[in-house]
MOPAC internal coordinates of N, CA, C and O (Angstrom, degrees):
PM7 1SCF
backbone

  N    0.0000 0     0.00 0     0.00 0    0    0    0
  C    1.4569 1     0.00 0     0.00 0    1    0    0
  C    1.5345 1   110.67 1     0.00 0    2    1    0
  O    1.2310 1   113.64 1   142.01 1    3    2    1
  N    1.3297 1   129.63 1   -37.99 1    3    2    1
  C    1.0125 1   150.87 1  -154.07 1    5    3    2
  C    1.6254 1    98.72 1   -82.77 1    6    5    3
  O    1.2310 1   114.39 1   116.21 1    7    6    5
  N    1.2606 1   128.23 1   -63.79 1    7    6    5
  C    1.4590 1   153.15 1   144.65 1    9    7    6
  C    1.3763 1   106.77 1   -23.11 1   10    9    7
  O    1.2310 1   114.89 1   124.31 1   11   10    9
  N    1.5579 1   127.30 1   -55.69 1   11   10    9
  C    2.3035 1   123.66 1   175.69 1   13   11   10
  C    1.2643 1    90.40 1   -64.89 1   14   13   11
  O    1.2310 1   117.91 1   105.02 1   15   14   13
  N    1.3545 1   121.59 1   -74.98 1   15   14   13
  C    1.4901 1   114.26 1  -174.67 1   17   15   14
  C    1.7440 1   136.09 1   -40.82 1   18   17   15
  O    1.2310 1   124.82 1   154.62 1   19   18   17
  N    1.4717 1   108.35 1   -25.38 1   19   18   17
  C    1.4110 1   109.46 1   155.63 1   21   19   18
  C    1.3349 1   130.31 1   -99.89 1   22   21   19
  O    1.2310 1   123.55 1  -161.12 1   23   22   21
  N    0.7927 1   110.80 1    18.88 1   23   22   21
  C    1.7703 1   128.78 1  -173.87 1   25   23   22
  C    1.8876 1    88.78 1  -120.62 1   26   25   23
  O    1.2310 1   112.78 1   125.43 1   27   26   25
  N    1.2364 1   131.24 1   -54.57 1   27   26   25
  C    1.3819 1   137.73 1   150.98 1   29   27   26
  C    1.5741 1   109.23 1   -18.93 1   30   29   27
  O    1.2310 1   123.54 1    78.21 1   31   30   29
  N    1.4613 1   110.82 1  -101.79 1   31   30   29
  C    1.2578 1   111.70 1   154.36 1   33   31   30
  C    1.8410 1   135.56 1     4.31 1   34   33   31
  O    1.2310 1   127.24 1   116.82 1   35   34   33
  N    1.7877 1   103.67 1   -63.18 1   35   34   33
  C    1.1943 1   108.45 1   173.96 1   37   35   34
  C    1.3533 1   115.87 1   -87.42 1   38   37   35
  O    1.2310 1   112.60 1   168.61 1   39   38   37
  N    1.0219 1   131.57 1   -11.39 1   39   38   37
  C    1.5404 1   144.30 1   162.69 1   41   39   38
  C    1.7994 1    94.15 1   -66.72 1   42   41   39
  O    1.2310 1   110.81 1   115.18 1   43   42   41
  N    0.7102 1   134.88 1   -64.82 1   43   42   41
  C    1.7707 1   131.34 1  -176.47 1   45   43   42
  C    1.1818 1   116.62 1   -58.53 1   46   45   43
  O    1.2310 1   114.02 1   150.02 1   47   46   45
  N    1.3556 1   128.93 1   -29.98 1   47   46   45
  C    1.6445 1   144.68 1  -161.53 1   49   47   46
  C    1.4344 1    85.13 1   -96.38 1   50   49   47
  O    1.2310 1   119.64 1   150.20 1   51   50   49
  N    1.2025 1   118.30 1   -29.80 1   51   50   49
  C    1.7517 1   113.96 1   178.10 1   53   51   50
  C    0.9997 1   115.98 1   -43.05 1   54   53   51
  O    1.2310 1   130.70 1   101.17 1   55   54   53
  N    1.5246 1    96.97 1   -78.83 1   55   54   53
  C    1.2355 1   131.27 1  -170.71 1   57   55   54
  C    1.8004 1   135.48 1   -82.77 1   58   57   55
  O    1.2310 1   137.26 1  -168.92 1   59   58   57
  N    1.5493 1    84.16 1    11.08 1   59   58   57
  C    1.6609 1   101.14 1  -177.52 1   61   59   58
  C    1.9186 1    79.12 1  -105.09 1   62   61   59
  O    1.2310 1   114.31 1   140.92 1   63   62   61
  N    1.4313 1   128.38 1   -39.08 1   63   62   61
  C    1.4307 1   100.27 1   177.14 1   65   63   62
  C    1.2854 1   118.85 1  -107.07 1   66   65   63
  O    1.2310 1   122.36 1  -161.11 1   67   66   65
  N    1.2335 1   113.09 1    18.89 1   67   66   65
  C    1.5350 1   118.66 1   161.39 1   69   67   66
  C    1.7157 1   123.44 1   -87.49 1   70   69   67
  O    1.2310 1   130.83 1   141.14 1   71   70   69
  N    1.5405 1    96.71 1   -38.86 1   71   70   69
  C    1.6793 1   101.06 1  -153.08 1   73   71   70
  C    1.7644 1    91.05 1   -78.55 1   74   73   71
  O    1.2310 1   108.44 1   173.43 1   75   74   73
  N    1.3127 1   139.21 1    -6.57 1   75   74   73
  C    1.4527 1   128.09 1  -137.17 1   77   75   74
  C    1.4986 1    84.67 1  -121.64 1   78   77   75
  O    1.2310 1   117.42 1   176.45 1   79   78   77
  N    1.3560 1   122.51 1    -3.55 1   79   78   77
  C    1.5689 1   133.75 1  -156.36 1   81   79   78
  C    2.1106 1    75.97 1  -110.93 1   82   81   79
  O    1.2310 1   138.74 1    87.64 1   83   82   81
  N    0.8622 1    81.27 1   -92.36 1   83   82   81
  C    1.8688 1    79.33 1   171.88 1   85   83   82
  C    1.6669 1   141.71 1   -12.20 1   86   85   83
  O    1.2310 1   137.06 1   142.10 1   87   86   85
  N    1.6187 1    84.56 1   -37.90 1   87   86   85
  C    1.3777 1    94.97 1   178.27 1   89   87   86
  C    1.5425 1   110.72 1  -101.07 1   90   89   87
  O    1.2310 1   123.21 1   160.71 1   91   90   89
  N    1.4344 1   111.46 1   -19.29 1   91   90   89
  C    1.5997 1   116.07 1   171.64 1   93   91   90
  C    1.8816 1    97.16 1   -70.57 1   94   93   91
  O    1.2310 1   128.41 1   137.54 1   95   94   93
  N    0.9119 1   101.41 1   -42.46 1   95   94   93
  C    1.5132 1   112.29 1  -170.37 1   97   95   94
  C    1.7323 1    98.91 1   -47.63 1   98   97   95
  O    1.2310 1   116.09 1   110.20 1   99   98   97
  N    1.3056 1   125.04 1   -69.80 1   99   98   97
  C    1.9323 1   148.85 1  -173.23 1  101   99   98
  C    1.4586 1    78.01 1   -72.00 1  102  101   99
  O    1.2310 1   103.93 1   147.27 1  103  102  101
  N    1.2270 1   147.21 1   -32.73 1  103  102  101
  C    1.7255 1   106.44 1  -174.75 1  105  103  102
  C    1.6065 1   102.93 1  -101.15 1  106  105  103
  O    1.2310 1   111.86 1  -178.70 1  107  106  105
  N    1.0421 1   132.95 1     1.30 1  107  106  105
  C    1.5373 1   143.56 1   178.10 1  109  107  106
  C    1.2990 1   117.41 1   -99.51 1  110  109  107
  O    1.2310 1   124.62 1   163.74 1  111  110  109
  N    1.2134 1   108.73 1   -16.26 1  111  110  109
  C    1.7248 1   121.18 1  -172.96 1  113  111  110
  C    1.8266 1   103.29 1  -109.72 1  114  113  111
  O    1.2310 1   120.10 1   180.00 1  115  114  113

C-alpha cells in the first residue's frame, strides 16, 4: 500500500510539473 501511494504521489509530482509546461507550450505556440 505504502509502495501505490508513492509511486501515486510521483505520478502527480510528474505531471503537476509536466502538464503546465505543455499547456504554456499550446498557448504560446
Amino acid at each position: 500500500m505504502f509502495f501505490f501511494f508513492r509511486s501515486l504521489t510521483e505520478k502527480f509530482f510528474f505531471l503537476n510539473a509536466y502538464v503546465p509546461q505543455m499547456m504554456d507550450r499550446n498557448y504560446s505556440g
